[in-house]
N, C-alpha and C positions, 0 to 999 in steps of 0.2 A: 267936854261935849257929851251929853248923854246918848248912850246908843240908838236908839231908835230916830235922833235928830242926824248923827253921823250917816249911817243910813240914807237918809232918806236927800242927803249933801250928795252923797257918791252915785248914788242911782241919777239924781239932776245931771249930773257932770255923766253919764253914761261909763262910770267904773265899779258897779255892782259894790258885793259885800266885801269888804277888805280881809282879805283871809279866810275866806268862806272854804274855798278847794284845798290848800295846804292843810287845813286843819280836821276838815273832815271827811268820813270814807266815799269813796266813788261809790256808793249804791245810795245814789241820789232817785228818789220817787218821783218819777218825770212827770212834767205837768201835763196836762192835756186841755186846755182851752179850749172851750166852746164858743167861742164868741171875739170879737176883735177888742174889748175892751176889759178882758179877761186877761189877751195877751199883752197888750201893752202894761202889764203887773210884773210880767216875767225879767228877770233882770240875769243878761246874758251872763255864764259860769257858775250860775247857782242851778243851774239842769240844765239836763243833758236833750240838745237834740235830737226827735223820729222825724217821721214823715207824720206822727199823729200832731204834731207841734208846729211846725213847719208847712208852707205851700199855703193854698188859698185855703180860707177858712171853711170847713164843714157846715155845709147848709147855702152856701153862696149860691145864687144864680146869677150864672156867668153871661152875658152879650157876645154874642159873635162880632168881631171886629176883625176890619180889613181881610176877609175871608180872598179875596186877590192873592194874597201871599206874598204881595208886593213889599218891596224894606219900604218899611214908616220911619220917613225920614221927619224929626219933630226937631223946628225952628224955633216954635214962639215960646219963648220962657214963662215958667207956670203952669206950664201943660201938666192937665190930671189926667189921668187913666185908670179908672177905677172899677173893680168886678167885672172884668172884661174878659172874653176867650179871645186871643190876639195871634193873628195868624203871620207871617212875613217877620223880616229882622230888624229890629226896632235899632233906630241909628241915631245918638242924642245928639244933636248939637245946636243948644242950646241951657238956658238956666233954669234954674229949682223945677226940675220936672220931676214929678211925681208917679210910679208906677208901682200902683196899690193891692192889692189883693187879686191879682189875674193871671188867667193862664195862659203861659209864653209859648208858642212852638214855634217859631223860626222860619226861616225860609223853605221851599220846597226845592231849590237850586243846592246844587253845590257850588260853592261861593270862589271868587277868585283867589283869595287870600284871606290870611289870617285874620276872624272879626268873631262877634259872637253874637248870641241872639238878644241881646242886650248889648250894644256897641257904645263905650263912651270914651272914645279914642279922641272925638272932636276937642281941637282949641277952645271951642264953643262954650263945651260943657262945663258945667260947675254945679254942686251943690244938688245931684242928682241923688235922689232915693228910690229902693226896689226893693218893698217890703212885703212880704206877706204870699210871694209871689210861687206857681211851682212853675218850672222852667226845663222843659223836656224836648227838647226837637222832636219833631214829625219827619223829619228828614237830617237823620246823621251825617255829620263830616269829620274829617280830620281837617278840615278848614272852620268849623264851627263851636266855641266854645260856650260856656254861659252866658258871664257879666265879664266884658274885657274894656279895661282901661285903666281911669284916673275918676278924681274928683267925684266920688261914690260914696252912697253906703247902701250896700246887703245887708238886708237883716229879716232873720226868721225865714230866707225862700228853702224849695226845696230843691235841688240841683240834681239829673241825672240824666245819664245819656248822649249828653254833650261831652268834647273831645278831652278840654279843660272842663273845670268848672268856675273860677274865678280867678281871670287874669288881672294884675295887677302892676303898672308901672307910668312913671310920670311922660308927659309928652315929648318925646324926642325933640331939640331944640328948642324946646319953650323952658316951664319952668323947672325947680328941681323939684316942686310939691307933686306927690302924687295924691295926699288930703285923701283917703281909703278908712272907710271902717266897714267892717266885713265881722260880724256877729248873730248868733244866734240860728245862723243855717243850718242847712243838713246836706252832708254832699256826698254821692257813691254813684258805684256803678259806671263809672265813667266805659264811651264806647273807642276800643280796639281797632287798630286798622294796619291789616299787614302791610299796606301799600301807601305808608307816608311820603309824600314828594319829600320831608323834611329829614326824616331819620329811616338808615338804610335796614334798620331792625323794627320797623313800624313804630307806631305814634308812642309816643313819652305821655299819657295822660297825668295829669298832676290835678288833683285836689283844691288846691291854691298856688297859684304860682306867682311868686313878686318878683319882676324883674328890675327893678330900680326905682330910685324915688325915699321922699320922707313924708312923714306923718302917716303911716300905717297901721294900722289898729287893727288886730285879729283875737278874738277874742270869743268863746263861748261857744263855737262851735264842735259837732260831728262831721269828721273830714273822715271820709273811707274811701282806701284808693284802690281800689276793686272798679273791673273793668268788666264789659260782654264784648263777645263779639262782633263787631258791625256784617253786616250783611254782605255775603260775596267775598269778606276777609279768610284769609287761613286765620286760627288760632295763633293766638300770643305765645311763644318760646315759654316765656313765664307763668304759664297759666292764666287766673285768673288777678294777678298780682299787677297793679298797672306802673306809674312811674314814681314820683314823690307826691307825697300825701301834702305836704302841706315844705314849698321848696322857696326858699329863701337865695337868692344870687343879684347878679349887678349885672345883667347887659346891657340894661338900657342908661343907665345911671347908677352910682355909689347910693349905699340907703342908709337914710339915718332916722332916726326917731320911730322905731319899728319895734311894736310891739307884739307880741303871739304868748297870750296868758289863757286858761282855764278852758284848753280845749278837749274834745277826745278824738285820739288820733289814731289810727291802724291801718295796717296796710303798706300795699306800694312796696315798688323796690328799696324805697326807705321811706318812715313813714313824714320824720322832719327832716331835709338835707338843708345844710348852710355851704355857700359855697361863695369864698370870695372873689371868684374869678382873675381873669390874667392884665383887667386894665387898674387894678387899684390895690391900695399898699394894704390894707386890710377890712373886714367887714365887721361894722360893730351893731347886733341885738340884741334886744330882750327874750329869751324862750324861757317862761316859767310857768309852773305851777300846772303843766299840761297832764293830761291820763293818756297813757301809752297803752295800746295793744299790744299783741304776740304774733301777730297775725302775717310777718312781713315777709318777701321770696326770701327760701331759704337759698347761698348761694354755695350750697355744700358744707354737709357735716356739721350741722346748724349753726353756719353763720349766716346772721339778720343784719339790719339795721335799723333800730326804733329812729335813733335819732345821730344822726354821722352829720360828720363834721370835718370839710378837708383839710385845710390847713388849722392844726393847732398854734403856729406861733402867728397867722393870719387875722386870729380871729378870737374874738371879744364877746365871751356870751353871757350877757347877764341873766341869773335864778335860772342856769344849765342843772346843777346838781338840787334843785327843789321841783324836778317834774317827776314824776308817779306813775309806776304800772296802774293799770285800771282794776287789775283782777284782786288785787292784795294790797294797795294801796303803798306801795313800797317804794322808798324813796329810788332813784335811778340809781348808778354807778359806771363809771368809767371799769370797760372791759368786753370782752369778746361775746358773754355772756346775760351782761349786768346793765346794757342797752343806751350806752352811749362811746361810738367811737370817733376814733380820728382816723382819718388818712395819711398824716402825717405829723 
C-alpha cells in the first residue's frame, strides 16, 4: 500500500500516522488553524495541543444561550448546539447530540454531587460529541468537572478551571462499554479546594480520570496537571502540582480495550498512574508512544513520578518502555530517576 493511501486509511479510521511520534522528535511545529475546516486536517499525535489549537475557533461570534444558568437538560436526539455562549450544566440524556464550537460555563450553583458541565452519565446517552468547544466554569466547584461520563467524544476542546477535567467510566449497572474517545484537547490549570467533602487533604484534581469501562481511546492530547486556587481555599500542601495527570483505575468497572497513545503529559502528583485497585485480579493497558514532562511534586530528594505504576506483578502494560521524555526525546526507563516506577 503506497504511503500516502496508508495514510489517508488511518486518518478515516481516527489512528493518525503510524509511527509518526516514536520516530520523530517532540519539537513538533504546532498547528494553528484559523478556521474549522482547517482543523478538521489536524490528525490527533501528529501536534501537540495550546489553547491557540483548541476551544472555540478564532473569529466565532458566539449566541448567548440559556443565560438563566439553569442545567439544559437535552432529551431529543440529534440536538445541535452550535457557536453558542451556554450558560447552566448541560445534562445529555439523550442520542447523537452534537455540541459544536461553543462556550461552556456551567452552573452558577454549587452542585449537589459529583457531574460536570458537560454531564453524560445518562443511560440515555449515546454517540455524544463535544468538539471544538472551551469549557471553563464561571462558578468553580469541587463538585464540578468538565465532560463526565460515557459514550463521548472530546476532541480538540479546551478544559480549565473545572475540578477534573474529563471523567470517564461505563454506567454503573448497565453496560461494561464505556465507548470514550477523548483526542486532541488541551487540559490544565485545573481548580484546588482545600475543603473537599471527598478527600480529607482537599481535592485530587486529575487531568483525565478513567474509572472503569472498555473501549477507551486517549490519544493526542496536552494533559497539564497544574492547579489554582479556588476562591476562599487555603493553598495546596503541594503547591501548584495537582493530582494525576492523566489516571488510569477500576472503581467503577475492570477496563479493557483502553488505549492512551501520543499524548503530552506533565505534571500532577503523578503525571500517568495505573492502578489496579482492590476488586480485580489485574489491570491490563495500552500507555505508549506518550512525551513526558519533568514537571511532577517532588516528594523529597527528587523523587517524582512521570509515570508509576502500583502493582507490577498486577499489571500488564503494553508500549510502557516506548514513551519518551519531551525535552530530549529519550526513551523512558524503569528507575528512581529514569521515570518509570512501581510500587510494588
Amino acid at each position: 500500500m503506497k504511503p500516502s493511501t496508508e495514510l489517508s486509511r488511518r486518518k478515516a479510521l481516527g489512528l493518525g500516522a503510524a509511527g509518526v511520534v516514536g520516530a520523530v522528535a517532540a519539537s513538533y511545529a504546532v498547528a494553528v488553524p484559523a478556521s474549522a475546516a482547517s482543523r478538521s486536517d489536524l490528525i490527533p499525535g501528529t501536534y501537540k495541543p495550546t489553547s491557540l489549537n483548541t476551544g472555540v475557533i478564532a473569529g466565532t461570534a458566539l449566541t448567548p444561550y440559556n443565560t438563566s444558568y439553569a442545567d439544559l437538560v437535552i432529551t431529543k436526539d440529534g440536538t445541535l448546539l452550535e457557536n453558542l455562549d451556554i450558560y447552566g450544566d448541560i445534562k445529555v440524556r439523550a442520542r447523537n447530540v452534537v455540541i459544536r464550537n461553543c462556550r461552556l460555563r456551567g452552573g452558577k450553583h454549587i452542585p449537589s454531587a459529583n457531574t460536570g458541565i458537560v454531564d453524560a452519565n445518562s443511560a440515555y446517552c449515546y454517540n455524544l460529541l463535544v468538539q471544538d468547544c472551551t469549557i471553563i466554569p464561571d462558578r468553580p466547584s469541587y463538585y464540578r468537572d468538565g465532560i463526565v461520563g460515557h459514550e463521548f467524544t472530546a476532541r480538540r476542546n479546551r478544559i480549565k478551571r473545572s475540578n477534573d477535567g474529563i471523567g470517564v467510566f461505563n454506567r454503573p449497572g448497565g453496560s461494561v462499554y464505556a465507548n470514550v474517545v477523548i483526542e486532541g484537547n488541551y487540559i490544565n490549570e485545573l481548580t484546588y479546594w482545600s475543603n473537599d467533602p471527598a478527600h480529607s487533604d482537599g481535592t485530587h484534581n486529575d487531568g483525565i480520570q478513567v474509572q472503569g469501562g472498555q473501549n477507551i481511546r486517549i490519544v493526542g492530547n496536552t494533559v497539564v496537571g497544574s492547579i489554582v486556587t479556588g476562591a476562599g481555599s487555603a493553598p495546596s500542601p503541594r503547591g501548584t502540582h495537582g493530582g494525576c495527570t492523566i489516571m488510569l483505575q477500576q472503581n467503577v468497572a475492570k477496563l479493557a480495550n483502553v488505549l492512551v497513545e501520543r499524548n503530552w503529559v506533565d505534571d500532577g502528583q503523578t503525571s500517568i498512574n495505573i492502578a489496579v485497585g482492590s476488586k480485580y485480579a489485574d489491570i491490563v493497558v495500552t500507555v505508549q508512544r506518550n512525551f513526558l514532562g519533568r514537571n511532577q511534586y517532588d516528594y523529597g530528594n527528587g523523587s517524582k513520578y512521570p509515570i508509576r505504576i502500583i502493582s507490577r506483578a498486577k499489571s500488564k502494560v503494553t508500549g510502557l518502555y516506548i514513551n519518551r521524555w519531551e525535552d530530549n526525546n529519550v526513551y523512558l526507563a524503569e528507575g528512581r530517576d529514569l521515570g518509570i516506577r512501581f510500587d510494588s
